[in-house]
C-alpha positions in Angstrom: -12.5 17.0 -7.8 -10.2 15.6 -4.8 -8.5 19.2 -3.6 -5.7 17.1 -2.5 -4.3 16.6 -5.9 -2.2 19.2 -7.7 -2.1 19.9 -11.5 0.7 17.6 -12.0 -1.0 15.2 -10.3 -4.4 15.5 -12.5 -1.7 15.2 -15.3 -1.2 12.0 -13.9 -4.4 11.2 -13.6 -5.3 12.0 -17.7 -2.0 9.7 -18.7 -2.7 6.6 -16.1 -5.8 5.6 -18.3 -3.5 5.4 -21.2 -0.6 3.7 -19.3 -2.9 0.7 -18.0 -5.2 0.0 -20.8 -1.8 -0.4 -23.1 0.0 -1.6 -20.3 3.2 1.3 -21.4 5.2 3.2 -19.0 4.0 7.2 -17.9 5.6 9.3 -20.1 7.2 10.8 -17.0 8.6 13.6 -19.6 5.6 14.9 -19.4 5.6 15.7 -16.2 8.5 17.6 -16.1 10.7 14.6 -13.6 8.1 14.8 -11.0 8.2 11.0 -11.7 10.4 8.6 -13.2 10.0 4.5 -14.2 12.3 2.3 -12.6 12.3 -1.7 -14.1 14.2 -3.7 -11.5 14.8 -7.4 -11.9 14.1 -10.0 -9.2 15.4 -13.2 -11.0 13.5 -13.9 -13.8 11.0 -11.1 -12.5 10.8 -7.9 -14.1 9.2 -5.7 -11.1 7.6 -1.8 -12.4 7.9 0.7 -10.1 7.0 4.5 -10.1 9.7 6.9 -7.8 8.5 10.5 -6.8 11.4 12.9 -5.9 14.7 11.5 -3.7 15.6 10.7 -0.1 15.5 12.8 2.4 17.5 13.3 5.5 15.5 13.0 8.5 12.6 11.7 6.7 11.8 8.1 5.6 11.2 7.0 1.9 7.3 6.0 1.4 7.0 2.5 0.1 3.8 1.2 -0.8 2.4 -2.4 -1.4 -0.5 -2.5 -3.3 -3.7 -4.7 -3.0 -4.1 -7.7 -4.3 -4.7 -6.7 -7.9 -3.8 -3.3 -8.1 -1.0 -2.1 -10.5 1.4 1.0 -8.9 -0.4 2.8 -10.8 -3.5 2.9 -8.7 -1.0 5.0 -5.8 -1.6 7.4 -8.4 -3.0 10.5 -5.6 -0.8 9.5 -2.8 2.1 9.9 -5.2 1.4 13.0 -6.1 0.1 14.5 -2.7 2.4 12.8 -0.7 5.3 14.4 1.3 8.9 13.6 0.1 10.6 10.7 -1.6 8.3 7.8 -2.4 7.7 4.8 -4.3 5.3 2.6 -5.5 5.3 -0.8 -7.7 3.2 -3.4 -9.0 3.6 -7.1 -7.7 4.8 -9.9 -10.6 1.9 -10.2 -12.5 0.4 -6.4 -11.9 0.7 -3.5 -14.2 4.0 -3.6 -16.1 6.0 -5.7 -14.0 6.2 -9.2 -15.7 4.2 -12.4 -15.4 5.4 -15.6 -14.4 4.3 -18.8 -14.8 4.3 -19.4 -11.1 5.7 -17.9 -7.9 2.3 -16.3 -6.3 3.3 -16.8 -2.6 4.1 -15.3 0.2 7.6 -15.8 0.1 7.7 -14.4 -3.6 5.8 -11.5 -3.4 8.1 -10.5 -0.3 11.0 -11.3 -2.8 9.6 -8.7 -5.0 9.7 -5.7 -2.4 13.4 -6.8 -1.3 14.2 -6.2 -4.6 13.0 -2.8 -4.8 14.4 -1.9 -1.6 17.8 -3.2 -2.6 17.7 -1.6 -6.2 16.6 1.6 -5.1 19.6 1.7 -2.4 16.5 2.6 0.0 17.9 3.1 3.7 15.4 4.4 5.6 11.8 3.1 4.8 8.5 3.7 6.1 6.3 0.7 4.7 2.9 1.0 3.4 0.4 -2.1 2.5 -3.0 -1.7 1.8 -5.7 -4.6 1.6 -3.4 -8.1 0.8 -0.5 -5.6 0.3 -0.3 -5.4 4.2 -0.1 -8.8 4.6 3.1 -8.8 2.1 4.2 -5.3 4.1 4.3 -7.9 7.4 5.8 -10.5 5.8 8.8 -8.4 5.4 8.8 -6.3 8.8 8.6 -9.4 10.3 11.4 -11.2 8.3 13.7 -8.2 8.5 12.6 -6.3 11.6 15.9 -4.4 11.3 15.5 -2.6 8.1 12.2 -0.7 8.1 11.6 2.7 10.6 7.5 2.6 10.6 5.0 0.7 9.3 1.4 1.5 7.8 -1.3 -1.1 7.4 -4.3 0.0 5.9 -7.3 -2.0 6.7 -5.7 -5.4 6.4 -5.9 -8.3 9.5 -2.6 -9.8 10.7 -2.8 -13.0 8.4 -2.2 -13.7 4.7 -5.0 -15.6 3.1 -5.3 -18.3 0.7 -8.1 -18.5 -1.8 -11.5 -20.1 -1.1 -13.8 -22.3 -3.5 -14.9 -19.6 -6.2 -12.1 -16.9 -5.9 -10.5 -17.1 -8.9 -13.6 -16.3 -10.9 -14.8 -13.5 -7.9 -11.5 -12.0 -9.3 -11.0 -12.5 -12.7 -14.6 -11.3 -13.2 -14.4 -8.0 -10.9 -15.2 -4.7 -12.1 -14.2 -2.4 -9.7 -15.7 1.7 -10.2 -16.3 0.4 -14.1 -12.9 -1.0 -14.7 -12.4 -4.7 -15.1 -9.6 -5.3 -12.5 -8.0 -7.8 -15.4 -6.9 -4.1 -16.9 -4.2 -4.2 -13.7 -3.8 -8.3 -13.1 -3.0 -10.9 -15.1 -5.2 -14.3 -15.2 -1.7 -15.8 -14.6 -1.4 -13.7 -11.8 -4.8 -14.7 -10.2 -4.8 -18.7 -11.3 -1.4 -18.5 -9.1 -2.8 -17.0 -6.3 -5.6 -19.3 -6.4 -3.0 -22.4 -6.7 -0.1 -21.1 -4.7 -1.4 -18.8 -1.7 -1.0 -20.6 1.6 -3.2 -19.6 5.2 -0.4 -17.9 7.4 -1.0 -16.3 10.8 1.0 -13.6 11.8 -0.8 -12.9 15.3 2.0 -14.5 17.2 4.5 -12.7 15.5 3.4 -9.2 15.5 5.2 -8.8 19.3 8.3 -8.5 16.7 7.8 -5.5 15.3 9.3 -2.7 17.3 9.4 0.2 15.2 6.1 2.4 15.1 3.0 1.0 13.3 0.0 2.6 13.0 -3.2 0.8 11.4 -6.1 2.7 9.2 -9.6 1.1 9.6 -12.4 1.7 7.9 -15.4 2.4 10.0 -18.3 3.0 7.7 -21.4 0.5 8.0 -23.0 1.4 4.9 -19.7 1.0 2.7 -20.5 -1.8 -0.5 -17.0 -2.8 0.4 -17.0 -3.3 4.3 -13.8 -3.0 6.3 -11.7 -6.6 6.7 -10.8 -6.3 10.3 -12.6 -7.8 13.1 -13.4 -6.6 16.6 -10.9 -10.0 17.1 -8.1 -8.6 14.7 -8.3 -4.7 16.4 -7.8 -6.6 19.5 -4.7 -9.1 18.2 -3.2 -6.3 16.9 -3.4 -4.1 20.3 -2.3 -6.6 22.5 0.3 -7.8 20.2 1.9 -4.1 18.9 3.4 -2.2 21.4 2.1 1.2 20.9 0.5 0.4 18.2 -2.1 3.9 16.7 -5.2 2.8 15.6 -6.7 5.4 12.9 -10.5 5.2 12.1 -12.1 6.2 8.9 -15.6 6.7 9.2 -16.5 7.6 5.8 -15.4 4.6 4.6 -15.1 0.9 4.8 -12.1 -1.6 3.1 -11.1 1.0 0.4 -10.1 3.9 2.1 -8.2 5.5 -0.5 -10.8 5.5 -2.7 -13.5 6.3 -0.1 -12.1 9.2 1.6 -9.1 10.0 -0.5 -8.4 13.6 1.7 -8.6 11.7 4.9 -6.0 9.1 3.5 -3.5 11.3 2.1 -3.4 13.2 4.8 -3.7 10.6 7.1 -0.1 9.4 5.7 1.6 12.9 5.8 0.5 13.1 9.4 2.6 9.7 10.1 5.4 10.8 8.3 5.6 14.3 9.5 5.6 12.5 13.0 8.3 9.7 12.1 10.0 13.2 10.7 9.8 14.6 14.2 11.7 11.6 15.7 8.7 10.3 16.7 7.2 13.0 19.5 3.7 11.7 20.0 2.5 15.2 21.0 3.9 16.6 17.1 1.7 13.6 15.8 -1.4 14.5 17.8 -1.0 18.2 16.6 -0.7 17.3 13.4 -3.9 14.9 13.7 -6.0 17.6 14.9 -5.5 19.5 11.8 -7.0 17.1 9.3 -9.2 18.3 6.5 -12.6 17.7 7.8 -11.9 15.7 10.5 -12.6 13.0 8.3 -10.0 10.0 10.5 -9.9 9.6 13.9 -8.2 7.9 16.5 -9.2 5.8 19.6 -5.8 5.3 21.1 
């Protein structure tokens, strides 16, 4: 049993199964407000998220993008762990939030997120996108470069990819840790990624992003999932980021939060405490040093 997670949380954990199989909201009543459903139209687009607590002065709300077929959901242990007021939701076509017939680009997925942002009256954010959720996560840092205070990408190069010969059926057919990953998104969902999704480079754009950013990689060779970053991507991302903090996981590869769920969690707390700071480099490094295990580990 993860350590990190508190008995609210492992309540969580006992109702999610239900939630996602019959695709109903938590019962947040159950856990006593620690959580509560928000349904937010974009348009046509009914978008689920999950909110943890309220905004904090002096600390930025958590906003997390999730991968490309992961439901909110599946931020199940940061929720819970996590420091302060955050939020997660599940893309059109994930989890609860509806399923259009089309609309699986870039530009719509970003579309999604602004509407959370707006709905939620969110003012100061710090942006989380693991896996295909980064490249959403840059999308929007880079379309609205004045809004967000820090940005998190977990494992996720600086470009967002369209789908190759055989992808739809890689990902309609996955079963991910004995789940089918069709319990979290749609075939809709996928068959409009696989129709919609356009190659975009972001590598000449990153320069734009002037608020912090640090970037989680995993590091582990024998990972069945290996990490999606490049020797070539660490580098675009270095020269490209101004003080950019490079965080490596060694115990695992792509799916960090899965693969060492300690290290993540308190991987995240450490940024926020250190955005909470004002952004003191030497509060962050303190922090840092104090991780459970010494299970991250940085190289800037």
């Amino acid at each position: 049993m993860n350590q990190g997670v508190d008995k609210q949380g492992l309540i969580w954990i006992h109702l999610i199964f239900k939630s996602v199989c019959q695709r109903e909201a938590l019962p947040t009543n159950h856990l006593g407000g620690f959580l509560k459903n928000r349904f937010i139209g974009n348009g046509d687009v009914v978008i689920h998220a999950i909110e943890k607590g309220s905004p904090q002065q002096g600390r930025p709300t958590l906003v997390c993008c999730m991968g490309l077929w992961e439901s909110a959901e599946r931020a199940l242990e940061l929720l819970s762990v996590c420091k302060g007021h955050a939020v997660a939701f599940s893309f059109r076509g994930r989890g609860l939030s509806s399923t259009p017939a089309k609309g699986y680009d870039l530009e719509s997925h970003v579309s999604d997120l602004e509407a959370v942002i707006s709905s939620l009256d969110l003012k100061s954010i710090c942006l989380l996108g693991f896996s295909r959720g980064g490249a959403y996560a840059l999308g929007y840092a880079i379309k609205r470069p004045g809004v967000l205070q820090a940005l998190i990408l977990v494992d996720q190069p600086p470009r967002h990819t369209q789908f190759g010969k055989g992808s739809v059926e890689f990902w309609a057919n996955l079963i991910y840790q004995g789940v089918p990953v069709i319990n979290h998104i749609r075939l809709t969902a996928i068959n409009g990624l696989g129709k919609e999704a356009r190659q975009i480079d972001f590598a000449n754009e990153l320069s734009q992003l002037t608020v912090p950013v640090a970037l989680f990689v995993g590091r582990s060779s024998d990972s069945s999932i290996p990490s999606d970053l490049s020797e070539q991507d660490l580098e675009c991302y270095e020269q490209q980021v101004s003080g950019i903090r490079l965080l490596g996981f060694p115990k695992a590869g792509h799916m960090i939060p899965d693969e060492d769920p300690v290290g993540y969690v308190s991987a995240v707390n450490a940024f926020l405490d250190f955005l909470g700071t004002g952004g003191k480099e030497k509060a962050f490094l303190q922090k840092r040093m104090g991780m459970v295990g010494g299970t991250f580990q940085s190289w800037k």
